[in-house]
TIRO-56012 format. One record per residue (C-alpha): residue number from 0; residue in three letters; z, y, x. Coordinates in nm, 3 decimals, decimal comma, m for minus. Example, Ala and Ser with C-alpha at 12.3 -4.5 7.8 and 13.67 -1.06 7.14 Angstrom:
<rs>
R     i    aa        zz        yy        xx
R     0   ALA     0,780    m0,450     1,230
R     1   SER     0,714    m0,106     1,367
</rs>
This chain:
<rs>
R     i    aa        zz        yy        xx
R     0   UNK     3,323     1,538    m1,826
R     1   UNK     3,636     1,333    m1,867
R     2   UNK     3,712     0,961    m1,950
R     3   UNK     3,725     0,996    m2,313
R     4   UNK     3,468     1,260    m2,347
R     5   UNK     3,217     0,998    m2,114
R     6   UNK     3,357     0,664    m2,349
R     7   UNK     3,253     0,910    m2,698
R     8   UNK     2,905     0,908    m2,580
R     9   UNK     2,915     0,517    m2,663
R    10   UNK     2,989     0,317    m3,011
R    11   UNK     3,156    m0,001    m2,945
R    12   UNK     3,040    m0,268    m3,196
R    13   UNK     3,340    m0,511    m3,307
R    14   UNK     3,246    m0,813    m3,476
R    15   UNK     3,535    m1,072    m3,536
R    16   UNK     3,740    m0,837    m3,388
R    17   UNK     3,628    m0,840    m3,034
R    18   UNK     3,343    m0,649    m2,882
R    19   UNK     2,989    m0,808    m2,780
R    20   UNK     2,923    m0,926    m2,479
R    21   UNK     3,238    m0,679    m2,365
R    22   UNK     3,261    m0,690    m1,942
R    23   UNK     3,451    m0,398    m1,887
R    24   UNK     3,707    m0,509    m1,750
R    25   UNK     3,561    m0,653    m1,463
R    26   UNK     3,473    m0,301    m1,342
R    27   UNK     3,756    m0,140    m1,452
R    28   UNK     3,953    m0,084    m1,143
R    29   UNK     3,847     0,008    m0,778
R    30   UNK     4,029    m0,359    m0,728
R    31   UNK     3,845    m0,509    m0,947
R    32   UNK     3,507    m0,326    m0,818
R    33   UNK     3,588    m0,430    m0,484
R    34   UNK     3,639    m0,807    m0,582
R    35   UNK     3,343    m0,799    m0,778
R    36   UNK     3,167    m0,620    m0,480
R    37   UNK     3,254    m0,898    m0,291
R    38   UNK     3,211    m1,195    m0,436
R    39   UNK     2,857    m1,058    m0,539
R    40   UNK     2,790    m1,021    m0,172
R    41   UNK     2,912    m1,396    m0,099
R    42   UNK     2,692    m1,530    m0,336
R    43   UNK     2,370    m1,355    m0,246
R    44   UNK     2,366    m1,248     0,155
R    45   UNK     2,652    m1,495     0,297
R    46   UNK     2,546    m1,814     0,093
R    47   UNK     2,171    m1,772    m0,003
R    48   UNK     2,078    m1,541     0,304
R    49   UNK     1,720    m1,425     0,336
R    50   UNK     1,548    m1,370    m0,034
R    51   UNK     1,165    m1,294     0,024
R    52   UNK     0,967    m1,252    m0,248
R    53   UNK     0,850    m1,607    m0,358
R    54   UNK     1,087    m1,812    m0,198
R    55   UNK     1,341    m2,050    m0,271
R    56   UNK     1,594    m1,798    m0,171
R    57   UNK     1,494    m1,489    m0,374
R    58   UNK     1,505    m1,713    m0,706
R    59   UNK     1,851    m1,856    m0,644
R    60   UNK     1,919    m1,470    m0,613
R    61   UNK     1,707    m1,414    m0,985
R    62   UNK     1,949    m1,665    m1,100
R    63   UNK     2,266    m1,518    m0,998
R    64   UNK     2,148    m1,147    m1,160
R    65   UNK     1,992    m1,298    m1,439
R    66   UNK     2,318    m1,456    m1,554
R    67   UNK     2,517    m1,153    m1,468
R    68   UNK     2,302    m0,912    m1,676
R    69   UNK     2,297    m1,189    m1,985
R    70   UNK     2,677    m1,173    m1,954
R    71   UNK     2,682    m0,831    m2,025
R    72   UNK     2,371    m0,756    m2,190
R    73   UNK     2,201    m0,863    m2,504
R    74   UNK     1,860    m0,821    m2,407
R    75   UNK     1,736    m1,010    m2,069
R    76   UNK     1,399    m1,107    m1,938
R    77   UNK     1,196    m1,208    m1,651
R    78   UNK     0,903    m1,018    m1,555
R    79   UNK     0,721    m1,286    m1,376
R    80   UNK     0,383    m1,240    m1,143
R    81   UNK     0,158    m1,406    m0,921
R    82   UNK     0,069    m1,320    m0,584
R    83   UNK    m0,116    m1,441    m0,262
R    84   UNK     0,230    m1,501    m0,056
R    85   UNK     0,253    m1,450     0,324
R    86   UNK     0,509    m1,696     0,536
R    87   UNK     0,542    m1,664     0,924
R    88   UNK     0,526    m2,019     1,023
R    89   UNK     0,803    m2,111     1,338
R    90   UNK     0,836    m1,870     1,623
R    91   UNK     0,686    m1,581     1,750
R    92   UNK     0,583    m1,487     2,086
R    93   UNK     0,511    m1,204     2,283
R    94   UNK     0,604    m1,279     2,680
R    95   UNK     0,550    m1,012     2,950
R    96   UNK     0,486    m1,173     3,292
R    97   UNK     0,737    m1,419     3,259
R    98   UNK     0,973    m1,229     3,002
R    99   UNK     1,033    m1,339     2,677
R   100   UNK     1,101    m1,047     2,421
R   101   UNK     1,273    m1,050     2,126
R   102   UNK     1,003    m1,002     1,851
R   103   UNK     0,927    m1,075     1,475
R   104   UNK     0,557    m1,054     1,319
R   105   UNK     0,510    m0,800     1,090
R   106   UNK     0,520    m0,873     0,699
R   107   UNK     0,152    m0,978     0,550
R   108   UNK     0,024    m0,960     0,935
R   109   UNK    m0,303    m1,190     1,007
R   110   UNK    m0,192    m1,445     1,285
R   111   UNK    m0,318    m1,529     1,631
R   112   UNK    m0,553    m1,816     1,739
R   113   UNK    m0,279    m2,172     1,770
R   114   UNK    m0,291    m2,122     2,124
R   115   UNK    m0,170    m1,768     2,123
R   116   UNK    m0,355    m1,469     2,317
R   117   UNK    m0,359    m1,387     2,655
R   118   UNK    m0,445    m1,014     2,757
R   119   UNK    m0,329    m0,694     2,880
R   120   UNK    m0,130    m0,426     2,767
R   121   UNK    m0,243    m0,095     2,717
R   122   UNK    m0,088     0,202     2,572
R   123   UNK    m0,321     0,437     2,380
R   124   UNK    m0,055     0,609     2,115
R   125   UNK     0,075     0,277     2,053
R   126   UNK     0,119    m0,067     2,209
R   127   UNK    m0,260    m0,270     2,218
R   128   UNK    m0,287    m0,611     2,407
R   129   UNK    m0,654    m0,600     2,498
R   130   UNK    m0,909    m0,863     2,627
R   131   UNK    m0,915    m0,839     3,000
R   132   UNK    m1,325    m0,890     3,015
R   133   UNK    m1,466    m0,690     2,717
R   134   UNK    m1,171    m0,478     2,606
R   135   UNK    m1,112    m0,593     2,258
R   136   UNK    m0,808    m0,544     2,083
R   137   UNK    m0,608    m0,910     2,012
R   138   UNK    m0,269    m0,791     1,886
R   139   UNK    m0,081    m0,448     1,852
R   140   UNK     0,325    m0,367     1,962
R   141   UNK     0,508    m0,141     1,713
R   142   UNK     0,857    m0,065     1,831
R   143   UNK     1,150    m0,012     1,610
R   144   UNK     1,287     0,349     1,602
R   145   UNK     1,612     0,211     1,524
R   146   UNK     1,702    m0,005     1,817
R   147   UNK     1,614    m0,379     1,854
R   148   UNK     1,292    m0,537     1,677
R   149   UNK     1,287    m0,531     1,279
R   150   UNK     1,003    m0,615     1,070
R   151   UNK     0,779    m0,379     0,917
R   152   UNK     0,455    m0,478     0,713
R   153   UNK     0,130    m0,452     0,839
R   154   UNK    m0,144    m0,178     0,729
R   155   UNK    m0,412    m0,444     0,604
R   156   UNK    m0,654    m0,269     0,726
R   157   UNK    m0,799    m0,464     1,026
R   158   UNK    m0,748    m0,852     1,116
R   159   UNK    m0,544    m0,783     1,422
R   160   UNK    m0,194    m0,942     1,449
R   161   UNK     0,122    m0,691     1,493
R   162   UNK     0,404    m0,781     1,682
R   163   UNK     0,776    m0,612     1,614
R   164   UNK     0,910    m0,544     1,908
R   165   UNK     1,281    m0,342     1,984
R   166   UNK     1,337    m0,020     2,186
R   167   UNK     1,532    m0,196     2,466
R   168   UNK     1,179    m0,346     2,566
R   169   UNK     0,949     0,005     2,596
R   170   UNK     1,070     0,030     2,969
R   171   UNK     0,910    m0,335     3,028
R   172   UNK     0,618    m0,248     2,785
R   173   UNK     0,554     0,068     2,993
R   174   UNK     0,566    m0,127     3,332
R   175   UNK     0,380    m0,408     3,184
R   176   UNK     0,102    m0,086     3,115
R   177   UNK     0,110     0,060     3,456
R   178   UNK     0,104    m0,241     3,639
R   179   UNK    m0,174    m0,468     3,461
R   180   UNK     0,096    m0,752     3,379
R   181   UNK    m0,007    m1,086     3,163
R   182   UNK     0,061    m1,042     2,832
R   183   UNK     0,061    m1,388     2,621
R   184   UNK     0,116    m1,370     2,200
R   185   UNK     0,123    m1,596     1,967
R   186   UNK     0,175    m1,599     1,542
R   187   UNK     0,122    m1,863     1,301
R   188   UNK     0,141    m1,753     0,916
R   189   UNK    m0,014    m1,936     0,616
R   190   UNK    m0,093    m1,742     0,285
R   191   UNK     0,011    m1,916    m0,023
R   192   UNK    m0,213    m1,815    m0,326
R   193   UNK    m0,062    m1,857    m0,700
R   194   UNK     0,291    m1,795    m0,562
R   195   UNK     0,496    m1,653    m0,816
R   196   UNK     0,788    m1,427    m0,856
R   197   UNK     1,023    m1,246    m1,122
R   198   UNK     1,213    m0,926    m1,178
R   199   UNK     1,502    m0,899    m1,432
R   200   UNK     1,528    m0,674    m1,679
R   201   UNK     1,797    m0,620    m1,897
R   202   UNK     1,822    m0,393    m2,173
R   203   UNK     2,112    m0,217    m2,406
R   204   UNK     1,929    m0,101    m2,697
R   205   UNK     2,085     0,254    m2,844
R   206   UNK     2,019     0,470    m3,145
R   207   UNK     1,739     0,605    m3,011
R   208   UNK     1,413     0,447    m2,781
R   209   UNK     1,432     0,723    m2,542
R   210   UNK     1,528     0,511    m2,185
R   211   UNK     1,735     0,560    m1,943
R   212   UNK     1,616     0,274    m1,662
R   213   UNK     1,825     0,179    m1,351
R   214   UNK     1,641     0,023    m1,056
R   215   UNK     1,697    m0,161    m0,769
R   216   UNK     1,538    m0,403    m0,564
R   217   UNK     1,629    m0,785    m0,528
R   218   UNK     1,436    m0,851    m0,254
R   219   UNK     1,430    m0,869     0,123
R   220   UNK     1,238    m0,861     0,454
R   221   UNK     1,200    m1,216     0,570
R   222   UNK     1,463    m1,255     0,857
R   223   UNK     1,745    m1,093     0,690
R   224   UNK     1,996    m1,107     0,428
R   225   UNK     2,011    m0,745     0,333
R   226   UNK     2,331    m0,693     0,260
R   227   UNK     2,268    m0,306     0,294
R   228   UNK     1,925    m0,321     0,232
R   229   UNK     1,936    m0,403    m0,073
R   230   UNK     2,229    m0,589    m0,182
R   231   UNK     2,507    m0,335    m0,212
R   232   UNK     2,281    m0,119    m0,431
R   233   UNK     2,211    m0,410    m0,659
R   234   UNK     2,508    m0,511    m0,741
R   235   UNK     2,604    m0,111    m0,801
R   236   UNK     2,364    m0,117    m1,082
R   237   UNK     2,517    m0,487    m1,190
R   238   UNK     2,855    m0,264    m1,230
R   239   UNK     2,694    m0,009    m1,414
R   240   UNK     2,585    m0,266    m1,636
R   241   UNK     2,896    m0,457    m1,670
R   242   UNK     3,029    m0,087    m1,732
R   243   UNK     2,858    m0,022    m2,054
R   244   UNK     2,866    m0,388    m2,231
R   245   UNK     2,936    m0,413    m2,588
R   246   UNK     2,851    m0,062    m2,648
R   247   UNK     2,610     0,112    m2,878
R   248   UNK     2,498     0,402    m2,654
R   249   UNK     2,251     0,706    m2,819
R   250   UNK     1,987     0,623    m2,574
R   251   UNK     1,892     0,283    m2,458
R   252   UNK     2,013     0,173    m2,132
R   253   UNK     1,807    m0,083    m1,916
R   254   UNK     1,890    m0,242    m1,596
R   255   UNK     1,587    m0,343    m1,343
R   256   UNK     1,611    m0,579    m1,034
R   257   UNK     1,284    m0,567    m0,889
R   258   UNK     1,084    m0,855    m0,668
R   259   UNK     0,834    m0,777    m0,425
R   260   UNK     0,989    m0,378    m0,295
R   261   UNK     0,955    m0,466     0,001
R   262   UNK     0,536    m0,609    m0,042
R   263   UNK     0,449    m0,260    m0,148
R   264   UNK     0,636    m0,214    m0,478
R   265   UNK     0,460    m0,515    m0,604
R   266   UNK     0,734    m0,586    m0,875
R   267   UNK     0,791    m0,229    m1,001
R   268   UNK     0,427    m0,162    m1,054
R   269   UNK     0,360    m0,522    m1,268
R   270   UNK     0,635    m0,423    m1,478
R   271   UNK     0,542    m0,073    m1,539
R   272   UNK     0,213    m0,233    m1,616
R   273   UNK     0,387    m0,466    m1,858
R   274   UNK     0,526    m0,224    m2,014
R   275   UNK     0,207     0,011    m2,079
R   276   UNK     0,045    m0,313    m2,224
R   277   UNK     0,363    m0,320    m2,468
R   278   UNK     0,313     0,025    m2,575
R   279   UNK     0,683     0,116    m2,491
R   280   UNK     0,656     0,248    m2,141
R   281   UNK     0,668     0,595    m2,254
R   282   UNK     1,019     0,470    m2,371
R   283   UNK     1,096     0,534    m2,053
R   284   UNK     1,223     0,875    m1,978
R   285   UNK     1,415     0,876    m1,682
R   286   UNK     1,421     0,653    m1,363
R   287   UNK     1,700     0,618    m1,142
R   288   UNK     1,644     0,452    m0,828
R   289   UNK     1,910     0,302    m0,594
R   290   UNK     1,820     0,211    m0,250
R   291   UNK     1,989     0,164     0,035
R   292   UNK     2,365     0,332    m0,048
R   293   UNK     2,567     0,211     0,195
R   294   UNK     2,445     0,362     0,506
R   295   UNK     2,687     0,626     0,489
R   296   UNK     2,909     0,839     0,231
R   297   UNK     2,636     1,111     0,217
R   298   UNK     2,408     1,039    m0,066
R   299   UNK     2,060     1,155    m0,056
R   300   UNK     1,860     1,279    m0,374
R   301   UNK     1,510     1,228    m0,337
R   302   UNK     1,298     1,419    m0,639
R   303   UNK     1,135     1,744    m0,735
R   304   UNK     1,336     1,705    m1,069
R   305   UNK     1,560     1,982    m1,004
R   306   UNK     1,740     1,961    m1,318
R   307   UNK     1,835     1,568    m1,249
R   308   UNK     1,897     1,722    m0,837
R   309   UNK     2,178     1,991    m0,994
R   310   UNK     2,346     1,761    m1,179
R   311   UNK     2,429     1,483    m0,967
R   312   UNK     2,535     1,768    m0,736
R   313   UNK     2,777     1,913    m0,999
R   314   UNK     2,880     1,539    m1,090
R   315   UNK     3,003     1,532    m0,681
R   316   UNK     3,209     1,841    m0,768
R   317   UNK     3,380     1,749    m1,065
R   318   UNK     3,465     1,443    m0,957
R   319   UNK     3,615     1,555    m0,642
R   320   UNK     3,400     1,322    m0,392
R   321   UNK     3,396     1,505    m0,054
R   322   UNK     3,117     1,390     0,097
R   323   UNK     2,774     1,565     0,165
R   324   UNK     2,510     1,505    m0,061
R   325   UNK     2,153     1,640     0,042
R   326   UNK     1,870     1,700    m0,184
R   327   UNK     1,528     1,625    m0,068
R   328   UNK     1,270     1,807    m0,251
R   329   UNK     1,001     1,541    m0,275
R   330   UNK     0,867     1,325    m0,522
R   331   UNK     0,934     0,919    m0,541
R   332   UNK     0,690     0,652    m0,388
R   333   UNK     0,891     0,365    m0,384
R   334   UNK     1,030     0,173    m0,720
R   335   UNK     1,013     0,458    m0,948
R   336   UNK     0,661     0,530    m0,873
R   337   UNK     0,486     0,363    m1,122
R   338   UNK     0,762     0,536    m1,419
R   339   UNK     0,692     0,879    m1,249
R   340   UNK     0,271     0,831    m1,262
R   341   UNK     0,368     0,726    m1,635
R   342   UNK     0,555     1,078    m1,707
R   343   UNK     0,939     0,973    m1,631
R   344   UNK     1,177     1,221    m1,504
R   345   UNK     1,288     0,989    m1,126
R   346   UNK     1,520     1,056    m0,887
R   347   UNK     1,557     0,816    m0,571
R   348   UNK     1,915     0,796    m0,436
R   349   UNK     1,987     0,621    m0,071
R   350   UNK     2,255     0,745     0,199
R   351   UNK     2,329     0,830     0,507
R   352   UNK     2,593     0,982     0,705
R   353   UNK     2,715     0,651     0,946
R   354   UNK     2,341     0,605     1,128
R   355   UNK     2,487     0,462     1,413
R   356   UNK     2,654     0,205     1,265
R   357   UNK     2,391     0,121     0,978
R   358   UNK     2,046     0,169     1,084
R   359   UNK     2,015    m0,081     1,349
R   360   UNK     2,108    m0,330     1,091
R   361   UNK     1,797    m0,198     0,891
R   362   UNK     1,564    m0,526     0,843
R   363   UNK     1,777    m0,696     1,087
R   364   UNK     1,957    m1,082     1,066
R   365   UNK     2,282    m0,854     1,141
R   366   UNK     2,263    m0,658     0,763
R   367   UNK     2,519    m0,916     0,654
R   368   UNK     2,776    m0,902     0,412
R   369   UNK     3,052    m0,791     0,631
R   370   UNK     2,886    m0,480     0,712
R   371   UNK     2,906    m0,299     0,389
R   372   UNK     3,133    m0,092     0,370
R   373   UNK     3,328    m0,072    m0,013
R   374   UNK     3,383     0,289    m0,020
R   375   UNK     3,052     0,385    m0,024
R   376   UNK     2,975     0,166    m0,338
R   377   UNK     3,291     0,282    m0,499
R   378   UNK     3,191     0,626    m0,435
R   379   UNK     2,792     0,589    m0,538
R   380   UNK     2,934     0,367    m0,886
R   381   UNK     3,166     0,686    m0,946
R   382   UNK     2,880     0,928    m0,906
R   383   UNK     2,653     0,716    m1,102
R   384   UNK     2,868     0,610    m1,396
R   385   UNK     2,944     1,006    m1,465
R   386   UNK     2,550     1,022    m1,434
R   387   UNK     2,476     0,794    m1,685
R   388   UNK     2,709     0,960    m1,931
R   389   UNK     2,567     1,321    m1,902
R   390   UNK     2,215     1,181    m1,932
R   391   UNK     2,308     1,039    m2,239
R   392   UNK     2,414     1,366    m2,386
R   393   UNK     2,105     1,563    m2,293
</rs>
């Protein structure tokens, strides 16, 4: 599909003689992408940093997207919830004889005794610090496959503590095993109850109800920025958005930043629910998910949908991106979840191709800003722009 053939599928309203709410031109140019890409960045990872759900952090981050999608949009809400928050409170500590490793406790993790536990380690499939007289398990290990320690959220489903730890500590953990060392951890966490939090939703009605929803998460693990994880694929679908103000469009268009990905989808499942008690989630007909495109030029498509797989592979052909995208055939159980269970066409779209580089960052202080690399969100807006445009003529 070409430029003007893509730009027929929309009706650009003029009143006064100037479009509504008309943004276009700050996408209009891979310059201008790239400045906007930047500046977006600045503003949420470099001078806001961490943005856990229910923190001060993650709504200075609501603010910034909610007054870029009302700048483009005409329709934007929150999509506010309460929840029983988690915070680690100071330091961690897990200590091996007298070795200090690097460690973070694990999202929604219960926390030790204030004096910490002292035990030994064992290794029975994973990582157990045990209670020297009667054997009882007083904190678990789980090591990053990725390189140094990240965190990861914790099962729920017993009240022992789980430490993060990275892969440059197994040898020590192993030795620590074999040789009966002391093991001493300690994590303090409080649980807030009646926290609340907000996704943003923004919404370009068309001439028809049938939806076409974008979604990304806002949010991030506690002790990072997540500039790649999920920054960079926010503020793709900001562009997007930006890239289709003041039009009409045949199908409506809606934008979703989600809170609480990363606490089990939390966000994405309250606002499918808000939806169904609306009576317009059926509105929703497909859901695109972006996660995670900037850890390499390769994109991967994640759905059974094999009509929505084809065409973002013929989309990469036409448009003469030579990269390597890779379908997965499997079903979504992240953010588009809740719109799949609800009879939505989903796709899930992340990357790879630059592991190396990218996944150690993963749910690390290190995903900053500077890592992203611009090509791979000029290439994923590209891809996804041209998407929107043949899903509109379906």
């Amino acid at each position: 599909m070409g430029r003007r053939e893509l730009l027929s599928l929309f009706a650009w309203p003029m009143v006064g003689g100037a479009a509504q709410k008309d943004t276009r031109h700050l996408v209009a140019t891979p310059e201008g992408r790239a400045e906007y890409l930047r500046g977006m960045l600045r503003a949420l990872c470099t001078e806001i940093g961490p943005r856990p759900s229910g923190s001060k952090g993650y709504d200075a981050g609501v603010a910034i997207i909610r007054r870029e999608l009302e700048r483009c949009l005409p329709a934007v809400s929150l999509d506010t919830l309460e929840f029983r928050r988690w915070v680690a409170v100071g330091e961690p500590l897990f200590q091996v004889g007298d070795r200090r490793l690097e460690t973070y406790v694990a999202d929604n993790s219960p926390d030790t005794p204030e004096n910490g536990i002292r035990g030994l380690l064992r290794k029975n499939g994973q990582y157990e610090v045990v209670d020297q007289e009667s054997g009882a398990v007083l904190a678990r290990a789980g090591i990053s496959e990725f390189g140094r320690a990240i965190v990861s959220s914790h099962s729920g489903k017993d009240g022992v503590p789980l430490f993060n730890l990275g892969r440059q500590d197994v040898e020590t953990l192993d030795r620590a095993a074999r040789e009966n060392l002391p093991v001493q951890a300690r994590a303090r966490v409080k649980w807030i109850p009646g926290a609340r939090t907000s996704s943003v939703a923004g919404t370009l009605p068309g001439d028809s109800k049938d939806e076409i929803m974008v979604v990304a998460h806002a949010d991030t693990k506690y002790n990072t920025p997540g500039a790649n994880d999920n920054t960079a694929s926010l503020v793709t679908m900001l562009m997007l958005a930006h890239a289709v103000s003041g039009a009409r469009p045949r199908k409506t268009l809606s934008f979703l930043a989600t809170a609480g990905e990363e606490l089990s989808y939390l966000g994405a499942r309250h606002y499918a629910q808000t939806r169904k008690n609306r009576g317009t989630l059926g509105d929703i007909r497909i859901c695109v998910n972006l996660d995670s495109l900037t850890y390499g030029p390769n994109l991967q498509i994640n759905t059974t949908d094999g009509k929505l797989a084809q065409t973002i592979l013929d989309i990469h052909r036409d448009l003469g991106i030579h990269t390597e995208p890779k379908v997965f055939q499997r079903d979504d159980t992240m953010d588009s979840a809740p719109f799949l269970a609800a009879g939505a066409r989903t796709v899930h779209l992340n990357s790879r191709g630059d592991d190396a580089r990218t996944l150690p960052l993963w749910h690390r202080p290190e995903d900053r800003a500077e890592t992203v690399k611009p090509e791979f969100v000029e290439s994923s807006f590209l891809v996804l722009r041209e998407l929107i445009g043949r899903l509109l003529r379906v």
